[in-house]
C-alpha positions, 0 to 999 in steps of 0.5 A: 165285350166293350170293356174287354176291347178297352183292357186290349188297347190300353194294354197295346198303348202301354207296351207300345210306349214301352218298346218304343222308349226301349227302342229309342234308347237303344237308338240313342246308345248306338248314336255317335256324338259328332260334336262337344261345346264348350260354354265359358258362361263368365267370359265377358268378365273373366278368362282364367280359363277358355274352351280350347283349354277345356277340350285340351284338358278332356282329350288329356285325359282320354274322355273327349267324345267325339266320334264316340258312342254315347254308350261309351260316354260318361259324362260325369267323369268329364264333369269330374275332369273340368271341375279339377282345373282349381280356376274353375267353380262349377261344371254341367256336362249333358247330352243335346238332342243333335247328336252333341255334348254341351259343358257349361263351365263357370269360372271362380271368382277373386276378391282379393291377389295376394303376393306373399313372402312366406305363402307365394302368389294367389287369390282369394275368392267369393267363398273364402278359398284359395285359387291359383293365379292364372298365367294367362289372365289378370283380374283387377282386384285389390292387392295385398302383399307382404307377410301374409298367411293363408288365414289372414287372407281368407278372414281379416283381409277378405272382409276388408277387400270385400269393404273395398268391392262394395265401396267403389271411392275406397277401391278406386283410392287405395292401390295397395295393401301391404302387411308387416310381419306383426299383422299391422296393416299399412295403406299406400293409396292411389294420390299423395306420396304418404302411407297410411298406418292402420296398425290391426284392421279389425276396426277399419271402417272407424279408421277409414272415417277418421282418416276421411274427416283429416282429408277435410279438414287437414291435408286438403288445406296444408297439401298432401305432400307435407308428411310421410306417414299417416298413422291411423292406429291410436284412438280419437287421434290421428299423429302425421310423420312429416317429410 
């Protein structure tokens, strides 16, 4: 009889859980969201995009939630609409335990703007991909322009302006990266009134070095406004173009 009671109250708990999830999942159904957070988690380091914006682009699409019963949400279809926006890398859309539905929002990050003549205005990011410029909101980082194609940017000029985020002296010294139409590569840096040929950029680092030990010893005791050019491309030898 004992054993008996046992089966009978465990079998009572069981359902008793059963109904209860059942009946709180239906009472969570028939809820209505009364609010939807947006959270920029990026947006001390960037703005490319903001919640306004967010909001603006779910109700453009016929999916902002409240007011709505949260069987009639999809949350995936939000995420899906947020992660469209091309400024933006990632999105996680869930429903809170108040009623709310939070989206957290990470933007893309630029290594490299590009302003080209054959491919317009845009950026490279951390993963090599193309993403727009923003209307709205500039990043500061280095700068190529010129006849650059789309694969130059996301290889050649990617890991030189990768050089440049992890060489903050080399960053802060060259404004500009200006590329010819053969690929050759010329620097215009931040002091002195010269450019700096690099000719290819494959072996930037050796160039880089070459240029330093001529900053030592050259042009900090002639003076940097004596030459024109500095060109970097032929080996063990640095050739000046003078004003």
């Amino acid at each position: 009889m004992k054993k008996i009671l046992v089966i009978f109250i465990a079998l009572a708990v069981v359902g008793y859980l059963i109904f209860s999830a059942d009946y709180f999942r239906e009472s969570s159904h028939n809820s209505v969201c009364e609010e939807f957070v947006v959270i920029v988690k990026d947006s001390t380091q960037t703005q490319f995009v903001t919640a306004r914006e967010v909001e603006d682009l779910v109700k453009k699409y016929k999916l902002y939630p409240v007011g709505k019963p949260f069987k009639e949400i999809n949350t995936l279809a939000i995420r899906d609409t947020i992660i469209g926006n091309r400024l933006i890398e990632s999105a996680d859309v869930f429903i809170t335990s108040s009623s709310t539905i939070v989206a957290t929002i990470r933007q893309r990050e630029p290594i490299l703007r590009v302003v080209s003549d054959i491919k317009g205005n845009f950026y490279v990011d951390k993963d090599r991909k193309i993403m727009p410029v923003s209307s709205s909101f500039a990043v500061y980082v280095p700068i190529a322009t010129g006849v650059i194609d789309e694969e130059f940017a996301q290889n050649e000029l990617y890991d030189f302006a990768m050089f440049l985020r992890n060489n903050s002296e080399w960053d802060a010294w060259i404004e500009q990266i200006v590329v010819r139409s053969d690929n050759e590569v010329v620097l215009i840096p931040r002091a002195g009134d010269f450019k700096i040929i690099m000719g290819d950029i494959d072996d930037y680092h050796s160039k880089l070095d070459k240029f330093a030990r001529f900053v030592d010893g050259g042009l900090n005791v002639v003076g940097w406004n004596r030459y024109s050019e500095i060109n970097l491309k032929y080996e063990n030898q640095v050739v000046c173009t003078r004003k």
